[in-house]
N, C-alpha and C positions, 0 to 999 in steps of 0.2 A: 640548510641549503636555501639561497635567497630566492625566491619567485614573485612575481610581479601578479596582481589580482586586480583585473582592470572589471567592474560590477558594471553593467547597463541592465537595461528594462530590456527584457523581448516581451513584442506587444502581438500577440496571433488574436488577432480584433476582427468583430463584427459589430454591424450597425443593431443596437436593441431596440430601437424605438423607430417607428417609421415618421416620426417630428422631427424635421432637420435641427429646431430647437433642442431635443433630447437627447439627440445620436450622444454614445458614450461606447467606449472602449471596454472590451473584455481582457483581460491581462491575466494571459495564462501561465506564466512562465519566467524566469530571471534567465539571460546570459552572460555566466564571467567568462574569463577571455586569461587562460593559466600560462604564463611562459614556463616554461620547460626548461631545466637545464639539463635535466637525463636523455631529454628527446633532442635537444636544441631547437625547439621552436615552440610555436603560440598555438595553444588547444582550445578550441571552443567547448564550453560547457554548458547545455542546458538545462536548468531547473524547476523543476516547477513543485510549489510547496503547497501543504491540506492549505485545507480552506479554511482553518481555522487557526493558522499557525499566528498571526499576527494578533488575536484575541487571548490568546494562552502562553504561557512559561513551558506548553507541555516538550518533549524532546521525541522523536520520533525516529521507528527503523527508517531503513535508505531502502532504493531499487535503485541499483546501478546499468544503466542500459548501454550496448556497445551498438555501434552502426545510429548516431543518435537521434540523426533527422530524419532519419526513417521509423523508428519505435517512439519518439518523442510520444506523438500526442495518445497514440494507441494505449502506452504504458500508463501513462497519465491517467488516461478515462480510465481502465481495468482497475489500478490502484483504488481510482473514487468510487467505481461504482461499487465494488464487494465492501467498501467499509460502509457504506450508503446501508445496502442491505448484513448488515453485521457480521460479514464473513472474512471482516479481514481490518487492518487497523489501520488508522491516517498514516499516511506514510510521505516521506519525500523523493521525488522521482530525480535522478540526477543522469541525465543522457551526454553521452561522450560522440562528438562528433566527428570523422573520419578526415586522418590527410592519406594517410597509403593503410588501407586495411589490411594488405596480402603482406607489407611488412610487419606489422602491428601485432597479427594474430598468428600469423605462423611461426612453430617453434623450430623448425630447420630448415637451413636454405635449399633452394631445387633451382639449377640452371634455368628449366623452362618457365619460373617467376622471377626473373632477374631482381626484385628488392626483399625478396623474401628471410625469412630467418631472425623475427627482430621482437620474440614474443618473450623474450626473456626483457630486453630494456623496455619494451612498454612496462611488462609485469613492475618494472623498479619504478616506471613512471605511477603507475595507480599508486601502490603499496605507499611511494616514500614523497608523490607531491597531489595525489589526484584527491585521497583519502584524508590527508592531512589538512589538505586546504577544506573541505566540507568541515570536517571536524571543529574547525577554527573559526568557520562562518555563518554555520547553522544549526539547530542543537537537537543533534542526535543521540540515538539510544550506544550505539556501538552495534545492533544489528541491522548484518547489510547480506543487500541479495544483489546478485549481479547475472544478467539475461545477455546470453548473444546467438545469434543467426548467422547458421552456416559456420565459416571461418571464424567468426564471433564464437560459436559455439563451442570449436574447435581450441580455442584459446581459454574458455573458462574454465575447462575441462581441463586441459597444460595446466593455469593454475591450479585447479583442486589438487591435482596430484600433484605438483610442486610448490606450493604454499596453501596447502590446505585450512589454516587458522584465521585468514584475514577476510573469509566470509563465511557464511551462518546457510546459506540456503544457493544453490544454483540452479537456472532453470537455462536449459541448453537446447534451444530448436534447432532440431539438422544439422546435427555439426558434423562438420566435412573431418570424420576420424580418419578417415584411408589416405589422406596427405601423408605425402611421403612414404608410400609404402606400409600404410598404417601404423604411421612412427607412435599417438599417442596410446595407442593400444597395447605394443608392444612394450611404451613405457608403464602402462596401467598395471600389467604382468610385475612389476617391478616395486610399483610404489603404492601401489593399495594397500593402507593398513586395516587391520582390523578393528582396531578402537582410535578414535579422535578426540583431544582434551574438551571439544565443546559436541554439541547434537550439530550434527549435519543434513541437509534436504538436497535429494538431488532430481530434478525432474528434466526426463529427458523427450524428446519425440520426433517423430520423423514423419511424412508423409508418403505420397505412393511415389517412392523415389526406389526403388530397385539397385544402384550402384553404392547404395547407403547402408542397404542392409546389413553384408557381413559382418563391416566393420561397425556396427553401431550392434548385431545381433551379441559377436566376441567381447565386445567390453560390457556389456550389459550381465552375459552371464558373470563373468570376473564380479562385477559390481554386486551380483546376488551373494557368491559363492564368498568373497572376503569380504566383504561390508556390510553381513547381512544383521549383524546386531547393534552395527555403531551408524551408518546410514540410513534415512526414510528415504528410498530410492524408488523410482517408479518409472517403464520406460513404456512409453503410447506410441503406438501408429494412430495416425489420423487417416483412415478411409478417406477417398476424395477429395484429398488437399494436395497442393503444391509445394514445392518448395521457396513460392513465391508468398502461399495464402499460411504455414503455417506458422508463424510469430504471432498473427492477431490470435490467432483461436490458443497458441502454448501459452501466451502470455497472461491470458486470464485466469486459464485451467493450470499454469506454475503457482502462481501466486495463492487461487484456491487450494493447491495441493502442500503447499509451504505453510498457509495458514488452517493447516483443514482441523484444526482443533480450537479455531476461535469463536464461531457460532455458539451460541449457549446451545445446553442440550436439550432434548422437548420438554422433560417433565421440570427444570430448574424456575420456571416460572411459579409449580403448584408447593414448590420449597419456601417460596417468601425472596425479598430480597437479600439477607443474609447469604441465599446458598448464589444467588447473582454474583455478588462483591466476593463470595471464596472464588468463584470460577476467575475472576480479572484479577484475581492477587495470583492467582497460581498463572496467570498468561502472563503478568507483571514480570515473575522470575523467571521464568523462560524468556521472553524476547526482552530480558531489561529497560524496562521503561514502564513507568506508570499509570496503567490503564484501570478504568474506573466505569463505571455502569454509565451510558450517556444518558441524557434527559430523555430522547426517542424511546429507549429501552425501560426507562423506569415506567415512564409513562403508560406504555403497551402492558406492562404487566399490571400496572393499578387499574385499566381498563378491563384485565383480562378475570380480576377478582371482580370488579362492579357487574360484568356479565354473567359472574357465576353466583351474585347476590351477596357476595360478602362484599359490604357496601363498604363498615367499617375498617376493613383489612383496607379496600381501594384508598378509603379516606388519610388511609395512615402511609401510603406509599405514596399518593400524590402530594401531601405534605411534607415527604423526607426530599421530593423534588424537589419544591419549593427551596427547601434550604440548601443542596446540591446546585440547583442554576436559579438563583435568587433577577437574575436580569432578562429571565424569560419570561414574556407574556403566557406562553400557552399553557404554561407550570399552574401558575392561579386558573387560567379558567380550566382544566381539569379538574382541580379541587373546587373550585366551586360546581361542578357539573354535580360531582359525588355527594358533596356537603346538599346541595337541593334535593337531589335524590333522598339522602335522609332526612328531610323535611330540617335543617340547617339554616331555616330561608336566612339570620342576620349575617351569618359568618359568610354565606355562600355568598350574600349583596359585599361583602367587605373583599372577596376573592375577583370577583367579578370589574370590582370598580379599580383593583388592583390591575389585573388586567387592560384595561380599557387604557390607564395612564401607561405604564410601558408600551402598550402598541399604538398609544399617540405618538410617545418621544421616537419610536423607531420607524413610525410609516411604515405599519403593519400591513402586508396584503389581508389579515382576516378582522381587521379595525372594525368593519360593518357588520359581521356576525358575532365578537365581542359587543359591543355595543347593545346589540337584540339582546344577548341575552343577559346585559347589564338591565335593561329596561324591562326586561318580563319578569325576574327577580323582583324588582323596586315593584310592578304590579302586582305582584302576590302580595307583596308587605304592604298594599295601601290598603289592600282588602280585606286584611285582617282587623 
């Protein structure tokens, strides 16, 4: 099918510097622009990639968001911050922008939404032009999670039960089940299987919405009662939310609940790094893609032996970082911190002064406290 991919920058900018000299752009985001031939028109897509995608060959899972300029930047930040604090993996955020949602997501027509009924030709739009074109323009794992609100919700949920396979995880805030009569309910009775050829997440919630409940209480049981060994399903009320407030708050708590097996577990630090690298080869093959102990995490843990006095042990993990992110400054001056610690002073001035040269070349914010402790090193060694 021929489609047109027209790439621009989307620029959601602020000024970083209060020097009219310095002001610079923050650039959060890409948007392409998909002509349709399923839909017959032009769909705005916004993207917004890790932070480190342009440094690496790595390929990463998707979040696919519906309603898109309203979850855009939310989705974005909840993505960055749980892999920040290591509860979830770099990901690419791909948000789909609205021409008629009440078409889009509803799976049967109703006189009193005169465009409604058109959840089946979006569904061909994601499946055969939405998901094709990421696939072909940025490099993903092939695990993809896709988030919608309300009538959004109501539509991911049509697909689970109607193409179950072309996503990996669903996180469905509020979704308006009792459409039509509680048509997708009455289809869930229908189409729930018991086993699925891949692992499924399905994370659902609702707020203090009352006209929500039955219909969300009746497929939920369904959801226990036949999916209860092929699905990770899990349905939340949120106490004192809206159905305006709850996508900020399911968005982060889906994602946590999709990734809730990524944290390393407490005691895996006192393993050594070996049992680190088993935990991210076994997350490897569940969410296919390549995930590998980061620098932040090796680091924590060689710090976490030098506080318990196995200085040697730290010595030997801050030096496997070294050779893991060889173009990091803080890599040497850890080992050099450990290497002093064991009275190391030549090896520790050669880690040191390693350091000092990478966070010249990079205009290091900690260039000043490198440096100190480039020169308190070299003062020990003159006084010898």
């Amino acid at each position: 099918m021929k489609k047109l991919i027209i790439l621009t920058v989307l620029i959601i900018g602020v000024i970083i510097n209060a020097n009219a000299g310095d002001n610079q752009k923050i650039i959060t985001g890409e948007k392409i622009v998909i002509k349709s031939n399923i839909l017959n028109e032009e769909r705005t897509i916004l993207i917004a990639l890790p932070a480190n995608y342009e440094n690496t060959g790595s390929r990463y899972p998707v979040l696919y968001v519906l309603d898109g300029r309203t979850h855009f930047r939310q989705a974005s930040g909840a993505a960055d911050f749980l892999n920040r604090f290591g509860t979830g993996p770099e990901m690419i955020v791909v948000a789909v922008t609205n021409v008629d949602r009440v078409r889009d997501f509803t799976p049967v027509h109703r006189n009193n939404r005169p465009t409604s009924g058109g959840a089946e030709k979006f569904r061909d739009f994601v499946v055969s032009e939405l998901l094709p074109v990421i696939k072909d323009n940025y490099r993903v794992t092939g695990y993809n999670i896709i988030m919608g609100h309300s009538l959004g919700g109501t539509f991911i949920t049509y697909l689970f039960l109607n193409d179950p396979d072309v996503f990996d995880a669903y996180i469905s805030v509020s979704p308006y089940l009792q459409f039509a009569d509680n048509y997708i309910v009455k289809q869930a009775k229908k189409k729930l299987k018991k086993n699925y050829d891949t692992p499924k997440s399905f994370f659902m919630t609702i707020g203090e919405e009352p006209d929500y409940f039955q219909a969300l209480d009746e497929f939920s049981d369904l959801m226990e009662k036949r999916t209860k060994n092929s699905v990770n399903f899990l349905y939340v009320q949120l106490n004192g939310e809206t159905h305006g407030t709850t996508p900020y708050f399911s968005l982060f708590d889906g994602l946590r609940f999709t990734f809730s097996d990524w944290a390393l577990p407490g005691d895996t630090f006192r393993e050594g790094l070996e049992a680190v690298d088993r935990h991210y080869d076994k997350l490897s093959k569940k969410y296919n893609c390549n995930i590998t102990a980061t620098e932040k995490t090796i680091n924590i843990m060689g710090y976490y032996f030098l506080q318990q006095g196995e200085t040697q042990k730290a010595i030997n993990i801050f030096r496997e970082n070294t050779k893991r992110y060889p173009g990091s400054a803080n890599v040497y001056d850890s080992l050099g911190e450990a290497l002093e610690k064991n009275n190391q002073l030549a090896e520790a001035e050669k880690n040191y002064q390693k350091t000092v040269e990478i966070a010249r070349l990079q205009s290091h914010p900690n260039l000043n406290i490198f440096e100190q402790n480039l020169k308190r090193i070299q003062d020990k060694l003159a006084q010898k």
